[in-house]
N, C-alpha and C positions, 0 to 999 in steps of 0.2 A: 613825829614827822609833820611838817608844814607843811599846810595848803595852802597855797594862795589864788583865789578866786575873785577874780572882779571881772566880775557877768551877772548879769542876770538872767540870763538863757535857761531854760529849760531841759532836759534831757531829751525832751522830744525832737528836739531844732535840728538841723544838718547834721549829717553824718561826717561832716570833712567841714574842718577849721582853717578859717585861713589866717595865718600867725603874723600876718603882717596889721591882725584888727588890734582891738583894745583887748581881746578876751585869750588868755592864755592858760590853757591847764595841762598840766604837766602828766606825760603818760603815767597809768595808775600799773604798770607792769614794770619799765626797767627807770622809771622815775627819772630820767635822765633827757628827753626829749617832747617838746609838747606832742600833744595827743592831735592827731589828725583824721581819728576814725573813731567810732563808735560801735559798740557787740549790740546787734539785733536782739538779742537775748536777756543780757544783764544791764544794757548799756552802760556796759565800762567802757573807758577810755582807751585808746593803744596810739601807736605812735606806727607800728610797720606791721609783716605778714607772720614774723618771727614771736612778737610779743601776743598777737592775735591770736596764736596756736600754741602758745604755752601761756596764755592771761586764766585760762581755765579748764583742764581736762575735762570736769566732769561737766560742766557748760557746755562745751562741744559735741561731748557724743549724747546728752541728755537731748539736745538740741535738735540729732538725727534720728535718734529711736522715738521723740514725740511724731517726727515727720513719716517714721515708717508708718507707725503703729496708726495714725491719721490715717495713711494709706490704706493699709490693710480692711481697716473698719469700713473705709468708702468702699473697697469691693467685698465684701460679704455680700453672698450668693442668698436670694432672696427664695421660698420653697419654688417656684417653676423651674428655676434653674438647678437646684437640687435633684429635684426627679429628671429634670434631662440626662442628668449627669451618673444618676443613676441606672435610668433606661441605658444608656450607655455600656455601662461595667456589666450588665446583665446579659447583654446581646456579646460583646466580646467574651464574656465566660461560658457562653452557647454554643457560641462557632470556637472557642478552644474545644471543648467537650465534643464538638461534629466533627473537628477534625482530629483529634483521637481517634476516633470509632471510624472512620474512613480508612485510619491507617492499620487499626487492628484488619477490619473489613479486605484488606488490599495486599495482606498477608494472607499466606499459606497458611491453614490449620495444622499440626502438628498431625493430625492422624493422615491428613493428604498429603503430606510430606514423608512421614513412612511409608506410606502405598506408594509415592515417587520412589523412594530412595530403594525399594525391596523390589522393584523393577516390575511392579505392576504397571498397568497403564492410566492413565487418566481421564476420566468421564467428565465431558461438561458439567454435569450434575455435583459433581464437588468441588464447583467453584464457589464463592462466595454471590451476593449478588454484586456488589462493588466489583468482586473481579471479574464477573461479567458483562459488566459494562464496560470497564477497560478493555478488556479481549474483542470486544464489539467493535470501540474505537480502532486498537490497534488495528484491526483485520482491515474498516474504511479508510484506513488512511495510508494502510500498506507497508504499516511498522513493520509486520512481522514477514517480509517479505524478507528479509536482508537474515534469518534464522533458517530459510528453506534452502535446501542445497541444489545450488542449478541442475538440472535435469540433462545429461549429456542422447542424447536422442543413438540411436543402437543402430541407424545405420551409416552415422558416422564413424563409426568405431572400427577401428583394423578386421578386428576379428566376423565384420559384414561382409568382408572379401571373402569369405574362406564359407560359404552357404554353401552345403550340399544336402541333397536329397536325394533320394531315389527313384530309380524311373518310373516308378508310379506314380511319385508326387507324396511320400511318407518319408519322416523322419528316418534318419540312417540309425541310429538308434533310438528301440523304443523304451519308457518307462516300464518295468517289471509291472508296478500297481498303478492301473490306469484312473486318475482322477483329474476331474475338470479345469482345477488351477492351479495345477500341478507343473512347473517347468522340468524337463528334466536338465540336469546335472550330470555333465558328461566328461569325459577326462583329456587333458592337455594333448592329446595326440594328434591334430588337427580336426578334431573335429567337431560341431555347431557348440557351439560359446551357449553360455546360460543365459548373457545380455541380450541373446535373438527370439523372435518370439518362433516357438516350435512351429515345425509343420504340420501338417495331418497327420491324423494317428492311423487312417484307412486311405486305402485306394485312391487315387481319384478316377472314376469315371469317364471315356470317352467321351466328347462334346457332340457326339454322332447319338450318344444313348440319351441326352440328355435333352436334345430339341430335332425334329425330324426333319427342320430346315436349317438351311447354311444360317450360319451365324454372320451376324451383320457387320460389315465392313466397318461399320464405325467403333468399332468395340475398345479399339486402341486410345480413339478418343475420349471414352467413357472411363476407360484406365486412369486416363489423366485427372478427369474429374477425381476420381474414388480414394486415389493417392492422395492430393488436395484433402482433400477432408479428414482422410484418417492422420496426416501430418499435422494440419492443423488442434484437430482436437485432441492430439498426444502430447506437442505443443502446450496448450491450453489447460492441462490436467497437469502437467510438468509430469508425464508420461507414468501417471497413477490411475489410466481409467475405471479400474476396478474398484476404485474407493468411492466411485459415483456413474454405474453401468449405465441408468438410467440418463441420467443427464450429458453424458459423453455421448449414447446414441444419437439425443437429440438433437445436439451439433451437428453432427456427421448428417442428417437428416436436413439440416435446415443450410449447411455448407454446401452439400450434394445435391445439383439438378439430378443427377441419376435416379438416385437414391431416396430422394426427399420428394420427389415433385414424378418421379417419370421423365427427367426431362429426355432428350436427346440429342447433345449438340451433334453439330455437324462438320466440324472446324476445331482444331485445336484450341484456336483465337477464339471461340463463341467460347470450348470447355473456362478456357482462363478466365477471361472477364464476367462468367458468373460469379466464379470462388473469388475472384478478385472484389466483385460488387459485395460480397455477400459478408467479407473481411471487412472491407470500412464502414458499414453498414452502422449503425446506431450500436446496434447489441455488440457488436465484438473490434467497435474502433479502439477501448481502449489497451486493446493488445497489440495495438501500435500503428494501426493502417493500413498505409499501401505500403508502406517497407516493410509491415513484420510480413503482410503477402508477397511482395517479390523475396521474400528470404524462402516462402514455403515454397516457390516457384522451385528454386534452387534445391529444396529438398525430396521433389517431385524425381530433378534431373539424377541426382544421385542414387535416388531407387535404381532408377529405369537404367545406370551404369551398372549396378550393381547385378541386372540379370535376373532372369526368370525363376529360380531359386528364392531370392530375396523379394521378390514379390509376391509369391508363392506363399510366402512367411508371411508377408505384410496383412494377404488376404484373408489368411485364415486367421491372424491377430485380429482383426475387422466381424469378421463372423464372427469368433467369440465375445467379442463386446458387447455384438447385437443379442446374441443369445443369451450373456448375461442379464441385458436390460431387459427381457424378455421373463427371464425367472424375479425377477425383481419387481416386474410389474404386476406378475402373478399374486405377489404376497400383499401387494398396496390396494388403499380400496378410491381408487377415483371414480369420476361417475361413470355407472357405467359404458354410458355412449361414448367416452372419451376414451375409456381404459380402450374400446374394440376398435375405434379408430388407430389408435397409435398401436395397437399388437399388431392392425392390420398393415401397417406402414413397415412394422420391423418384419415382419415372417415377407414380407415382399423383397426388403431390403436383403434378408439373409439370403434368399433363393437368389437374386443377383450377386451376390458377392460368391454366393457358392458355384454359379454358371461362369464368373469371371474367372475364378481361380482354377478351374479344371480347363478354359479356354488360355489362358495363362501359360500352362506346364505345357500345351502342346505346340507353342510357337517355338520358331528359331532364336535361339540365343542373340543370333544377330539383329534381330527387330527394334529389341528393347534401346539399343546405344545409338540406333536413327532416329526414334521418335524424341528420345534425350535431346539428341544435337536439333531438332525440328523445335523444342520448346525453347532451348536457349534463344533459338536464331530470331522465333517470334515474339521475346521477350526484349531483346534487344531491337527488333524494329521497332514494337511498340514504344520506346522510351522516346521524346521527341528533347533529343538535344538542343536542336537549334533556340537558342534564344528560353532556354529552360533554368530560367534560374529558379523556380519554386519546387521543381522538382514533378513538373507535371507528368500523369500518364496519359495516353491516348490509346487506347483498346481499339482497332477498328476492324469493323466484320469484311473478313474476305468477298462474303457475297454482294454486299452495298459499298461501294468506295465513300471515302470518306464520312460513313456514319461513325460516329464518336459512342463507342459502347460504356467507357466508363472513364472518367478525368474527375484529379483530384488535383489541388492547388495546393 
C-alpha cells in the first residue's frame, strides 16, 4: 500500500489539515479520505469521529486508565488525613456500640417482665437507669398523661343523688370489720354506692356539746371555702389522695383561708376570690387558672344540690385525709420544728372540719340549694362581659365598691 507524502510537517504541527494546501495525507484508518485530525495519543491520522473510535481500541481506553490512574495518585491521602479518617471510623463505631447499650438499657429485663406479666407490681427500683431517665422525661413533659384514666369525680355520679344516712349522721350500713381504709361495699338496693366516700362510723355529736357559744353566722361561708379546696385537691390527685395523704393536706392547707391560715371570710365573694387567687397563683396555674377555678366553682354548686347528706360525706372524706397525713407524718423525720408546726396546722384543721360536719347534719335541707343558687348568682356577676374578650374576671368585695379582688387577662 502507497503513501504518498509531500510535506515536510512534522507530526507535531496542527491537528486539522486544510486540504485545499499542498500537503495531503490520506486517513491511516478507512484509507479513503484525507486525514483532517490527528490522535493526541499515537498521532495517527483520521479523517472523521467514526474512524477516531475505531483507529484504535486499545489506544482509547489505554488512553483513559493512564488519565484515571494519574487521578487517583494525585489524591492519595497523605498520614494527617489518614488518621482523620480514622478518628472518624472510630468515634462512629462508639456511638454504634452507645447506641446498642441505650437500647438494651431501654428494655425491660426479662426478670421484670415476669414480675409484670405474674401480676406483681412494679418498683421504681427495677427500672434500668436509662429507663429512668425516660420515665423522668415522659412524666415532665406529660407523656404519660394520655395512659391515666380520667378521674370521673363521685359527686357527679347518679348514684350522689340517692346519699342517705342516719339521723345521727352514721352510715345506713355499717362494715362488720371496722378498718381505716376500708369502703364498705353495699348492695344494689338503693343504697350508698361504694364510688361515695362513707360517713361516720359514730354519732355525731350536738353542736350545743361541742362549743358553749352559738356558732357563728358565717359558717356557711367557710363551708364554701372547705368544699373549694377539698374539690380542688381531689381534682388535683385525679381523686387518688391516699397515694400522697401528706401532700393532698397541704393543698387543702394552702387552698383554704379556713383551714390554712384561720382565715374568716365574711362574704361569699371574699370565700371565692381567695380559692380563686390561690388557683392561678404560680404553684397551681398549671392546672389551668381561672377556668379550671370557675369549673370547681361549679363543683362547690353541685355539692351544696346535692344536700346535707352529701356534704356530710364530703367532710368526713376531708378528715380522713387530714388524719392520714397525720400518721404519715408521724413516720417521716423532718425537722423537728417543722414536723410540730404542720401537725399543729392539721389537728387544728381536723377539729374544724370535725365542728363543721356535725354543724352540717344539723341544718335544714333547705339551706344548702340557697347558698348553691347565692354562688352561681355571684359567679355570674362577677364575669364582666361587657367588652370582655380576654376572658377577664373581676372579683369585687361587697364591703368596698369597686375594689378589684382578683383579675386575670
Amino acid at each position: 500500500m502507497a503513501e504518498t507524502i509531500i510535506t515536510s510537517e512534522t507530526p507535531s504541527s496542527s491537528s486539522q489539515m486544510n486540504p485545499s494546501s499542498s500537503s495531503h495525507i490520506i486517513c491511516r484508518v478507512c484509507q479513503k479520505q484525507f486525514s483532517q485530525y490527528t490522535c493526541p495519543r499515537c498521532n495517527s491520522r483520521y479523517c472523521s469521529l467514526n474512524c477516531y473510535k475505531s483507529h484504535s481500541l486499545y489506544c482509547t481506553e489505554s488512553f483513559m486508565r493512564e488519565n484515571v490512574v494519574e487521578e487517583l495518585q494525585r489524591l492519595q491521602p497523605d498520614d494527617g488525613t489518614k488518621q482523620k479518617m480514622l478518628d472518624i471510623l472510630k468515634r462512629f463505631h462508639s456511638e454504634e456500640e452507645m447506641d446498642i447499650m441505650n437500647e438494651d438499657d431501654a428494655t425491660l429485663s426479662e426478670e421484670t417482665i415476669q414480675k409484670f406479666l405474674s401480676g406483681d407490681q412494679l418498683n421504681y427500683d427495677d427500672l434500668s437507669a436509662e429507663q429512668k431517665k425516660r420515665l423522668q422525661r415522659a412524666l415532665i413533659s406529660g407523656e404519660l398523661s394520655k395512659f391515666i384514666e380520667p378521674w370521673d369525680p363521685w359527686w357527679l355520679k347518679p348514684s350522689a343523688r340517692t346519699i342517705s344516712l342516719s339521723l345521727d349522721g352514721t352510715q345506713l350500713v355499717q362494715p362488720l370489720i371496722k378498718q381505716e381504709t376500708v369502703i364498705s361495699k353495699q348492695d344494689d338496693t338503693g343504697s350508698q354506692s361504694r364510688d361515695i366516700p362513707p360517713g361516720p362510723e359514730i354519732p355525731l355529736p350536738p353542736v350545743s356539746k361541742l362549743s358553749s357559744t352559738e356558732p357563728s353566722p358565717l359558717l356557711a361561708i367557710h363551708l364554701v371555702d372547705m368544699i373549694y379546696s377539698y374539690c380542688f385537691t381531689l381534682r388535683l390527685y385525679n381523686g387518688d389522695w391516699l397515694s400522697d395523704a401528706i401532700g393532698s393536706a397541704m393543698v387543702i392547707l394552702s387552698i383554704s383561708t379556713v383551714l390554712g391560715l384561720g382565715g374568716q371570710p365574711e362574704t361569699v365573694m371574699e370565700a371565692m376570690s381567695y380559692c380563686l387567687e390561690q388557683t392561678c397563683s404560680p404553684d397551681y396555674r398549671h392546672m389551668g387558672g381561672l377556668q379550671f377555678g370557675l369549673g370547681l366553682l361549679d363543683d362547690v354548686v353541685s355539692l351544696l344540690y346535692l344536700g346535707g347528706c352529701a356534704l356530710v360525706c364530703l367532710l368526713c372524706d376531708l378528715q380522713r385525709l387530714i388524719q392520714a397525713a397525720e400518721r404519715e407524718l408521724k413516720l417521716e423525720k423532718p425537722r423537728k420544728s417543722k414536723r410540730v408546726e404542720i401537725r399543729s396546722k392539721l389537728k387544728l384543721a381536723e377539729r374544724k372540719t370535725f365542728f363543721m360536719m356535725c354543724w352540717v347534719h344539723e341544718q335544714p335541707a333547705a339551706a344548702w340549694a340557697s347558698l348553691g343558687a347565692i354562688i352561681k348568682a355571684e359567679k355570674g356577676s362577677a364575669m364582666d362581659y361587657g367588652g370582655n374578650k380576654g376572658g377577664a374576671l373581676k372579683m369585687e368585695n361587697k364591703t368596698s365598691m369597686s375594689k378589684v379582688m382578683i383579675e386575670e387577662i
